[in-house]
Structures are given as structure tokens and as C-alpha cells.
MIMISE-558620 format. One record per residue (C-alpha): residue in three letters; x, y, z. Coordinates in steps of 0.001 Angstrom, whole numbers, plus 524288, in hexadecimal, padded with zeros to 5 digits. Each point is the difference from the previous one (the first is absolute). Layout:
<pts>
ALAXYZ/...
</pts>
This chain:
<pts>
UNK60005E43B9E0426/UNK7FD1380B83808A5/UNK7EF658007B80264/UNK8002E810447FFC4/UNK8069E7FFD77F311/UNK7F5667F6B97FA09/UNK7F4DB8097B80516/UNK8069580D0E7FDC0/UNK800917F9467F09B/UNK7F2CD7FC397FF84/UNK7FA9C80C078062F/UNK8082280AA77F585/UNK7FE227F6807F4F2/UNK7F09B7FF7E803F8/UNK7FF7880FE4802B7/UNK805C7802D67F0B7/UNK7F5A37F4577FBAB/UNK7F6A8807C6802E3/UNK8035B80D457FD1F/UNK8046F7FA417F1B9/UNK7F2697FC957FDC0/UNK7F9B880E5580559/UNK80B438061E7F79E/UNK7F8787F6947F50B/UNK80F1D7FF727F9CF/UNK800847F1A47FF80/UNK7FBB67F231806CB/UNK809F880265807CD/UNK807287F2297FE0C/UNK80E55802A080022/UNK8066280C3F80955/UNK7F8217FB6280A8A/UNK807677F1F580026/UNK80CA680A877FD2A/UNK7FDDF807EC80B7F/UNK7FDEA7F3A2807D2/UNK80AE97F7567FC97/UNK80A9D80BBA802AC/UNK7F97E7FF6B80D9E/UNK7FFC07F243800E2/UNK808927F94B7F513/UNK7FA767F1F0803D3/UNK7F3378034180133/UNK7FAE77F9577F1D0/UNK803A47F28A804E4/UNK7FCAE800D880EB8/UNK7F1B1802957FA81/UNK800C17F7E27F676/UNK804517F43780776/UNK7F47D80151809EB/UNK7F77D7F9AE7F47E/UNK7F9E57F3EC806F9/UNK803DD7F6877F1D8/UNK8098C806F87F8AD/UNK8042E809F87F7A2/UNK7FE5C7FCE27F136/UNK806E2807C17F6F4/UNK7FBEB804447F0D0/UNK80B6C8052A7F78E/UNK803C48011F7F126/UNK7FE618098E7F489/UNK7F2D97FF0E7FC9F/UNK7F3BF7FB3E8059F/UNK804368006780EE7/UNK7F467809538047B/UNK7F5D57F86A7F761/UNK8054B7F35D807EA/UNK801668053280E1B/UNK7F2E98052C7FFF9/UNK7F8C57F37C7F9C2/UNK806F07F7AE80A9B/UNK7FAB880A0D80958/UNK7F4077FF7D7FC59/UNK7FFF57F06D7FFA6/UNK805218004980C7D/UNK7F4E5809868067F/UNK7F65D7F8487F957/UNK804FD7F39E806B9/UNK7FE91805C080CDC/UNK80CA3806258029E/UNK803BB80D85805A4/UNK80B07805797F631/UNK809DD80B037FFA4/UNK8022B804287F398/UNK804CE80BA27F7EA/UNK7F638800FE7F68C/UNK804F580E7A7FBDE/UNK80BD77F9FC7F77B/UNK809BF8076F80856/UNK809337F541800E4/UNK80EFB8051580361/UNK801CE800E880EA8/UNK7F9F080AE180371/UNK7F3A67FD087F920/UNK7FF547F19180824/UNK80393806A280D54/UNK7F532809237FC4F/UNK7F6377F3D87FE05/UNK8038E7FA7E80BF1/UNK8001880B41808EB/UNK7F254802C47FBF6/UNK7FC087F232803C0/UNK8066A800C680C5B/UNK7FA558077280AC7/UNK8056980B81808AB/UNK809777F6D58088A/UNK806397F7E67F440/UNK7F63D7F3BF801AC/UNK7FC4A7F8EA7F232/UNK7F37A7F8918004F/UNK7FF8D7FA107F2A3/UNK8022B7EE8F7FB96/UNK80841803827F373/UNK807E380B597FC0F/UNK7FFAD802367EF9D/UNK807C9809577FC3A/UNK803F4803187F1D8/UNK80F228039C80057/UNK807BC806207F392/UNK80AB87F7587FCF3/UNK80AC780B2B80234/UNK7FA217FEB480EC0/UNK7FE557F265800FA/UNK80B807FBF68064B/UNK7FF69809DA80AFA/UNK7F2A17FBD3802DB/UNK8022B7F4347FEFF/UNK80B6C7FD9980A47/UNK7F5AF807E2808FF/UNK7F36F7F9707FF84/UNK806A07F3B37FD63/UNK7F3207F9F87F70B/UNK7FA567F3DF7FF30/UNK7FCEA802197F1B5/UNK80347805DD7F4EA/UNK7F925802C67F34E/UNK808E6803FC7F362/UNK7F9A5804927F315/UNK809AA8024C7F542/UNK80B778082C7FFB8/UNK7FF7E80A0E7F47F/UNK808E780BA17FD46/UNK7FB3C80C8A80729/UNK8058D80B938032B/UNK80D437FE247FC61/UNK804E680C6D806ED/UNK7FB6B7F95080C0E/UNK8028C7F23E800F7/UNK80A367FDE07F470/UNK7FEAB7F3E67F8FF/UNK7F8167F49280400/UNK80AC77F49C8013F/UNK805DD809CD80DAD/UNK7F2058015280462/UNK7FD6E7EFD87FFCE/UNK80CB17FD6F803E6/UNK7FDEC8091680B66/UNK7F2867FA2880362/UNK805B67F0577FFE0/UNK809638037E809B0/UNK7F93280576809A9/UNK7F3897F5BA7FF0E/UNK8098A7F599800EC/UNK8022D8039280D18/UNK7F1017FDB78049B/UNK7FF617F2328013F/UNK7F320801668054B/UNK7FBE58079F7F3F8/UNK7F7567F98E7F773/UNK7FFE8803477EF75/UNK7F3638035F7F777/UNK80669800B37F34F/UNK7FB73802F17EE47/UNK804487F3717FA02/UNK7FD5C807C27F481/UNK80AF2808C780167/UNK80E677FAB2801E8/UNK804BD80B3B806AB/UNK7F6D97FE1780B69/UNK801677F07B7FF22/UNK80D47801B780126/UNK7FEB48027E80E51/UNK7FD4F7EFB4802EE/UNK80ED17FC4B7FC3A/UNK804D280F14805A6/UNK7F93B7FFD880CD4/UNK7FEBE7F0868040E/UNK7F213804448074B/UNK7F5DB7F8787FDFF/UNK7F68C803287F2C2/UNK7F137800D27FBE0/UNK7FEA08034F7F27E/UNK7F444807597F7BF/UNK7FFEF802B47F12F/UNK7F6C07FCE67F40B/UNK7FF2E7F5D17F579/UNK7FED7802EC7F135/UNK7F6B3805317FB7B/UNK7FBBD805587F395/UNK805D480D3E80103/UNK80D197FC0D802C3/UNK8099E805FE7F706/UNK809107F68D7F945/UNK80ADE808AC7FB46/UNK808918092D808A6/UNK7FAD180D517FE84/UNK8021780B988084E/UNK8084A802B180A39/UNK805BC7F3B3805BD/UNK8079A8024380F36/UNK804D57F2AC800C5/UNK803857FA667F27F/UNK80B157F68D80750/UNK800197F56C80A70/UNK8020F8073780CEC/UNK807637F32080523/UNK80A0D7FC8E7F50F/UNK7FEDA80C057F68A/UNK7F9727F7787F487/UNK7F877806D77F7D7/UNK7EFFA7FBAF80339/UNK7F6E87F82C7F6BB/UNK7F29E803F27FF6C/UNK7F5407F7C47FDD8/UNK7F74E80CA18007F/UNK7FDAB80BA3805EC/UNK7F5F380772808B0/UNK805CC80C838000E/UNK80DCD807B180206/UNK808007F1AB80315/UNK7F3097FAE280780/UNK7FFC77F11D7F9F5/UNK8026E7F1EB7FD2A/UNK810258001E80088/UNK80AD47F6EB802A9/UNK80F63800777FED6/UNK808377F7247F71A/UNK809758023C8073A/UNK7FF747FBA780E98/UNK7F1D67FC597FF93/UNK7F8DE80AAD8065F/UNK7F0AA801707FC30/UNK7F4FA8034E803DC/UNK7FAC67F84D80B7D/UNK7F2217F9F9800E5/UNK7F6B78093F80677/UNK7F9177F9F280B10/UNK7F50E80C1A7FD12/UNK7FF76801257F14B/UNK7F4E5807C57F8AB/UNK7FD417FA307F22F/UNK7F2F68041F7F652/UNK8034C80F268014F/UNK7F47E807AC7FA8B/UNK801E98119580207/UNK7F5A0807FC7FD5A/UNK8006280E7B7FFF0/UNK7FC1C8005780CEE/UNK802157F02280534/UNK80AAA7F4ED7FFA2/UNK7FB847F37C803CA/UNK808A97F35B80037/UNK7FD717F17A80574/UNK809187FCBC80B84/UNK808F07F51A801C2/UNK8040E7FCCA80CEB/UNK7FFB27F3CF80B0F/UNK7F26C803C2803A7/UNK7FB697FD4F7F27B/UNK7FC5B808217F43C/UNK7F5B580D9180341/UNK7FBF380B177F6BB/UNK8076880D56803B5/UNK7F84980C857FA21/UNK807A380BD680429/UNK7F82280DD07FDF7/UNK80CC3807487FBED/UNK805457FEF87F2F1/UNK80E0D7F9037FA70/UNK809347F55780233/UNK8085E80659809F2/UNK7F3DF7FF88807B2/UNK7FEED7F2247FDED/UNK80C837FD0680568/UNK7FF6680A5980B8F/UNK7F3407F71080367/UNK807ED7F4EC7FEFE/UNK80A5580370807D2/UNK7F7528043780A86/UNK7F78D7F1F57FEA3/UNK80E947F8FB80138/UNK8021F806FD80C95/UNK7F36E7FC908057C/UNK8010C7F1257FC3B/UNK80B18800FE805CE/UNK7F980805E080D08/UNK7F6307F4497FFB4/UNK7F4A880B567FE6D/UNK7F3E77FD527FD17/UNK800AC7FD867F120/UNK7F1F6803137F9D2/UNK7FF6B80BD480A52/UNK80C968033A7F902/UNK7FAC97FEB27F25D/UNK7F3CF80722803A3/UNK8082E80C0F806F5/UNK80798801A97F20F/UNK7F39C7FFF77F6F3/UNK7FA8680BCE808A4/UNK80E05808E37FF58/UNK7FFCB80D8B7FEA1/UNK80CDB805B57F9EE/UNK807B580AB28085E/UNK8045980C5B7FAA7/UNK8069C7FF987F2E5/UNK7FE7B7F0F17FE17/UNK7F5A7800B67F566/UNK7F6A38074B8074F/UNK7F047800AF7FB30/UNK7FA8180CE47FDAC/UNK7F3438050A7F8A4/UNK7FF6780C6D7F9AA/UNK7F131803B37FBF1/UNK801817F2127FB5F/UNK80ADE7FE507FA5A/UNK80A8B7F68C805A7/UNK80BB8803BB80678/UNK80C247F9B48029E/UNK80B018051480923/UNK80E987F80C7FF40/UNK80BAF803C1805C0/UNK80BCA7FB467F813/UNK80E468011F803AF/UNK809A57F6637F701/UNK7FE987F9CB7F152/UNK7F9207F35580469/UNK7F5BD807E1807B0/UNK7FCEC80A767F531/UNK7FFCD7F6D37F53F/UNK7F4387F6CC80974/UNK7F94580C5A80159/UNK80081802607F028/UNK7FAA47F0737FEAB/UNK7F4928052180879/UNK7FE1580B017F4F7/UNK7FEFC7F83C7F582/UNK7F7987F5AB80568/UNK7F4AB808D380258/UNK7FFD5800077EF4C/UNK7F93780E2180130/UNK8022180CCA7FD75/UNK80737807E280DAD/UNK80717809C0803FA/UNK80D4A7FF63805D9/UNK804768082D80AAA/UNK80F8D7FF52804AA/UNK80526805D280A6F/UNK80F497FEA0800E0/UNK8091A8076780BB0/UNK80DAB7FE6B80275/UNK7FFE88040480CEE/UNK808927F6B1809FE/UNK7F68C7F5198038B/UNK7FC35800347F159/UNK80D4B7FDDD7FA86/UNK8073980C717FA44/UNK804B97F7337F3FE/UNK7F4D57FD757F8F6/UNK806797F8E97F447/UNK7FA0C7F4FC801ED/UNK7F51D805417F87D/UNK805707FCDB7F54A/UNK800137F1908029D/UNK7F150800E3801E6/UNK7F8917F96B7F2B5/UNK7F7AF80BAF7FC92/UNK802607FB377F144/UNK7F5677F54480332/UNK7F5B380BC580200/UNK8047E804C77F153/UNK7FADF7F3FD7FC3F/UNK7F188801E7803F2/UNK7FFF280DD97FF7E/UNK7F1DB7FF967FC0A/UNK7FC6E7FC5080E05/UNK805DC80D538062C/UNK7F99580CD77FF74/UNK807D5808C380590/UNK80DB57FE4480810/UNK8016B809E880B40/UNK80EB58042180691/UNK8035D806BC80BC5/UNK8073E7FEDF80C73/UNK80F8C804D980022/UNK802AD7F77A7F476/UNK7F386802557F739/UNK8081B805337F565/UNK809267F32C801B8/UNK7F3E17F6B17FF38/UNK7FADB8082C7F58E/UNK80BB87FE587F6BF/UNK801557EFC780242/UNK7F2DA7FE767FC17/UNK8038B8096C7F185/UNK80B097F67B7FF2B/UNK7F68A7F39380291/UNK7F996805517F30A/UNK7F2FC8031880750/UNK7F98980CD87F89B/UNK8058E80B3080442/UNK7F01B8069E7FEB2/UNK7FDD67F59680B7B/UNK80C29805AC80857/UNK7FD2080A188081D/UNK808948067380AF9/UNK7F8918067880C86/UNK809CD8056680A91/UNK7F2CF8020A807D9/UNK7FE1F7F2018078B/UNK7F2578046E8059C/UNK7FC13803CB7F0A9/UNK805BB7F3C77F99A/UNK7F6307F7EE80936/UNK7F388808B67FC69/UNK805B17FD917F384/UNK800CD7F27F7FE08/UNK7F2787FC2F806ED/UNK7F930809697F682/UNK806CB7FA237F211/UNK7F7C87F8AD7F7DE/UNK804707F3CD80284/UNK7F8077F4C78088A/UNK80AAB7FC26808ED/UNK8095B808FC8061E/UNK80DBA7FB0D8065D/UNK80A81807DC807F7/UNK80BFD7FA7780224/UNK807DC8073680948/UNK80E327FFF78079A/UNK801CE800B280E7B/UNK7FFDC80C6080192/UNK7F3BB803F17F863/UNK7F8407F5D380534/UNK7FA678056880A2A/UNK7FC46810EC7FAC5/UNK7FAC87F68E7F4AA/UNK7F7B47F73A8089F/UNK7FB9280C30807E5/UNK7FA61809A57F31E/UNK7FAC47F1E37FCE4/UNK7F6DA7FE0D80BD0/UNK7FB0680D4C7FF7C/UNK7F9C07FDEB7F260/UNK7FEED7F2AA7FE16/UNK7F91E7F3D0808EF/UNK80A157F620804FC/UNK7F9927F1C87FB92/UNK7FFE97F70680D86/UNK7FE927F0C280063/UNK803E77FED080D6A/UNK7FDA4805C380D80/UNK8099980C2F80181/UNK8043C7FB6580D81/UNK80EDE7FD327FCE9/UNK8054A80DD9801FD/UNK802247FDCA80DE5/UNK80B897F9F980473/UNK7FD057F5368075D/UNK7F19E7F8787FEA4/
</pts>
């Protein structure tokens, strides 16, 4: 690789850095890494390569931003200097963008681990370039169909290309068979995570289901119970295929409106986990990340101790107060993920308001059908606890008209093609609790009329938005 190519990347990709940020446009967390990569195509894994113990890799539909940064933040806490993308941007532009502002001017990467979350449409290209000694999957959920097609290519896709890193090592959701799949698929060797029964399990299949038959022979699954989506206890009939013993398992799940605490299971005994951020994806994101650094041979009450003092990102059930009144920010992108951040409405057993933002723009997803798959009927049921239902964003009429057909009161529905208006609006209903669930796209113009009228809650220090630490 030619030295004045590296440079000349790292020096144009650094110069639109920072006039993004005095433009105020954006973080500036993907053209930069463009810019840079047509310059220098190899550029991601030449940096990323120069970490001094490896490049670990977080990927899946949901929960891989939650997980890379609670790893991260283990990690720092144990004493280690990390590179990390702790934006979310996670195609390749976004990860060459992480890197190249870790690096400095001449293409030098002083950093012990690399942890980058990766979509799973860019997975395989990232992964034949940083080549990483880990890898951390989720769950694999339908999203964005007009982007990635159906989830059997997308797996299929992702086996063959990690079965050609020997070196690679698996983190993998016992829970869901899609993702455990990847044992039998890949051959690599496996650490799994997932959680016991406990007593919200749901016994009968409900909802929308995206693996109802054995990935191996085609069977169709048996379910002892469910967490959520086809997150559970299953095995196969058929060829034998189950779920395999966790070697981290979480069991005793208590969630509170604004807590989930669990006991942990693992070699190093049984500890207490309380997580300040609310639901059971967050549970398994934590995990995940606790998997990865047993795995690591971390320190493991430093570990513990680093998750109980989290602070959420952007969009991933952020805190807010408004003159006292709690406020929660979520992004949400597929069924499973909307229909979490709906549990997390009803739990709070109060009166809120509801604020949904839905675009169709590209890296939203221009079909939006999938709305329909979302269990807004479960709101109709409790309709007492919901003051007032807010739409905007491209879609607001869209959004609007599912939740008519969910039977909610159409006196509670109201549309507001204003986004900056349907936040004032929200945060001054009557209710006690307000929630705004957003897609990509709105995420961030929400998040901004947010911080100018509202305080952002903080349990941790804000020292994670740079990119290496």
C-alpha cells in the first residue's frame, strides 16, 4: 500500500471532519470514511489491523450499538485504550471514518482493541479486511427489505465468509436459532450468552415469528417458551438442533420503568447485574457484551461494575427531563424492535404521551409495510394508560392510520407534519411519562429540538464521544 495515498486519505477525510461539524450539518460519521476510501480503498483494514489485540466485531439486527459500546466501556474501565465507533455509523464508510479519526496525520493507530459495530449487509467486506479476532452476533430480524432482501441470503452470506477466518472467534444468542445456527455453519469456535425462564416468558407463539423452522433440516421448531419475536427455549424434532447451554445465562429478570436487573450465571459464579436502561433487549445486549469479555479474561467485577454505570447513546432509550417530567428517546427500525419499545410503554403503568416519527427516506427503508406487522393492537388493550398519540415524519399519516386500525381512539390520534411541533407537543400533554420512538432518519432533528428544551439525564461520565480513549 502506497504511504502518500494513506495520508492524502486521512488528511481530506480529516479537512471535511471538520468543516461538517462548523457547517453543524451532521457528526460527520460517514462521507468522510467515503471520501477516504475512494482515495485509499484499503485504508479501513490497514488501520484497523494496527490494533495492538485485535479487532472485535458487533453485528446483527438489533442491539449492536447498545453492545459495542458496553464492551467499550468495560474495556476502558479495565485499563484499555479502545477504538470504537460509538456514533452507530456502521457500513464502511462510517468504520473508516472511526478509524481515521483515531489515527493520526501519518496513518499510525495507537489503540489495544478495535470495536467496531458493522451492519450485517457490510459485514463480510469488513470482515475479509480487518480479519477479527471476534465476533459478536445479536439476532437476525427482518429489516429493510428493499435493502437486504430476506434474511435466509443475508445468513447464508455471513456463514460463508466467517468460515473462512479460522482465527475468528464466535460470541453468539443461544436464544435465537438463527444466530446459533452459525456453530454447525461456520465450524469457528463458540461462546454463548442468553437468559433462563423467567416469569415473563410467553408460552404461546404470538407475534411475528422470523424463524418458525429448523435452519439445519427444515423441521418445523418446538418451543418451550418464548422471550420475544423467536427469542427462546427451542429444539428440532427433526435433526436435533436446540438451543445450546449458555455458558453466560441471566435468570430472575426484574424491569422497571426505568431498570432491568437479572442474576448472572457464568464460570466465575453467580453476581447481581442492575442495568440503568430499561427492557430485555438491554439485558441481552449486556450479556453479549459480558460473554465477550469472559471471553477476553477481563477483569470480571470491573466488568459488572462498568455495565451498572451505562449511559445509553442516542436513540437507545435515552433519559431526558422535561420540567420534571420523564422522557424517553428510542430509535426503532423492524417489528421485533418497535414492539420492545411498546413493552417499555406499558410497563411504566401511567398515563404518557406518544410521539412517532416515521421517514422513508433510503437509510430508513422506503417500504414501510412492515408496520403493519408491528402489535399496536396490544396498546388498544390498555388504552387507559395513553393520553395522547402524536404522528409525524414522511409517514405520519401512515403511522397514524395503523394505530385507527389497532382500535386505539381515534380522539387520541393526532397527525403533526411539523417534527419540531410534535416534540413541544408531546412533552407538554398531560401525561407523566413521555416516549418518542423514532426511525433513522428522524432520530437525530428529533434528538436536536429535544436538547434545546429538555435536560439529557446522565449516569455516566460523557467521555465516550471521542474515538479512541
Amino acid at each position: 500500500m502506497q504511504k502518500g495515498k494513506v495520508i492524502l486519505a486521512i488528511v481530506v477525510a480529516r479537512l471535511l471532519i471538520g468543516l461538517i461539524r462548523l457547517w453543524g450539518r451532521s457528526k460527520g460519521s460517514s462521507l468522510p470514511g467515503m471520501l477516504a476510501l475512494k482515495i485509499c480503498p484499503e485504508i479501513t483494514g490497514f488501520l484497523a489491523c494496527q490494533s495492538r489485540q485485535g479487532v472485535i466485531l458487533v453485528s446483527g439486527t438489533n442491539g449492536k450499538t447498545t453492545t459495542n459500546n458496553m464492551l467499550a466501556q468495560i474495556m476502558k474501565k479495565a485499563g484499555y485504550r479502545v477504538v470504537v465507533n460509538y456514533e452507530g455509523a456502521n457500513l464502511i464508510t462510517g468504520v473508516a471514518t472511526a478509524l481515521i479519526k483515531a489515527a493520526d496525520i501519518k496513518g499510525k493507530l495507537e489503540g489495544d482493541y478495535a470495536i467496531l459495530e458493522v451492519d450485517e449487509a457490510a459485514l463480510p467486506r469488513i470482515a475479509q479486511e480487518v480479519r477479527p479476532k471476534m465476533v459478536i452476533l445479536t439476532n437476525f430480524f427482518r429489516d429493510q427489505l428493499d435493502r437486504y432482501g430476506e434474511i435466509d441470503k443475508t445468513i447464508a452470506v455471513l456463514c460463508g465468509t466467517l468460515s473462512k477466518l479460522p482465527e475468528t472467534s464466535l460470541i453468539l444468542n443461544a436464544d435465537d436459532p438463527l444466530v446459533a445456527q452459525f456453530e454447525r455453519k461456520t465450524g469457528l469456535p463458540v461462546v454463548y450468552y442468553g437468559l433462563g425462564r423467567h416469569e415473563k416468558v410467553i408460552t404461546a407463539s404470538s407475534g411475528i415469528k422470523e424463524a418458525k423452522f429448523c435452519p439445519l433440516c427444515g423441521i418445523k421448531l418446538t418451543y418451550a417458551y418464548y422471550h420475544y419475536g423467536q427469542i427462546g427455549n427451542y429444539y428440532c424434532t427433526g435433526c436435533g438442533f436446540a438451543r445450546p447451554q449458555p455458558r453466560v445465562e441471566g435468570f430472575q429478570v426484574k424491569t422497571g420503568q426505568k431498570t432491568v436487573n437479572c442474576l448472572v450465571c457464568c464460570p466465575k459464579g453467580v453476581v447481581s447485574l442492575n442495568l440503568p436502561v430499561y427492557g430485555l433487549y438491554n439485558l441481552y445486549n449486556a450479556l453479549a457484551a459480558l460473554t465477550a469479555s469472559l471471553n477476553l479474561n477481563l477483569n470480571w467485577p470491573a466488568a459488572i461494575s462498568a455495565l451498572q454505570s451505562y449511559t445509553p447513546v442516542i436513540g437507545r432509550m435515552e433519559r431526558y427531563n422535561f420540567q420534571g417530567k420523564p422522557v424517553f428517546l428510542n430509535l426503532v427500525k423492524n417489528p421485533a424492535g418497535f414492539n420492545e419499545g411498546l413493552a417499555a410503554l406499558l410497563e411504566t403503568r401511567e398515563v404518557s404521551d406518544v410521539y412517532l416519527a416515521i421517514n422513508d427516506l433510503d437509510a430508513d427503508g422506503r417500504d414501510i409495510s412492515w408496520l403493519w406487522d408491528v402489535d399496536f393492537e396490544k396498546l388498544a388493550d390498555k388504552k387507559e394508560y395513553f393520553n395522547i398519540f402524536i404522528c409525524t415524519g414522511t409517514r405520519g399519516e401512515e403511522i397514524a392510520l395503523r394505530l385507527k386500525y389497532a382500535n386505539l381512539p381515534v380522539d387520541k390520534i393526532k397527525i403533526c407534519p411539523n417534527q419540531k411541533g410534535a416534540v413541544k407537543e408531546v412533552l407538554s400533554g398531560i401525561g407523566k411519562t413521555a416516549f418518542l420512538l423514532t426511525t433513522y432518519t428522524a432520530l437525530t432533528p428529533t434528538e436536536k429540538f429535544l436538547m434545546k428544551i429538555a435536560q439529557k439525564e446522565r449516569t455516566y461520565e460523557a467521555e465516550r464521544m471521542s474515538s479512541i480513549s
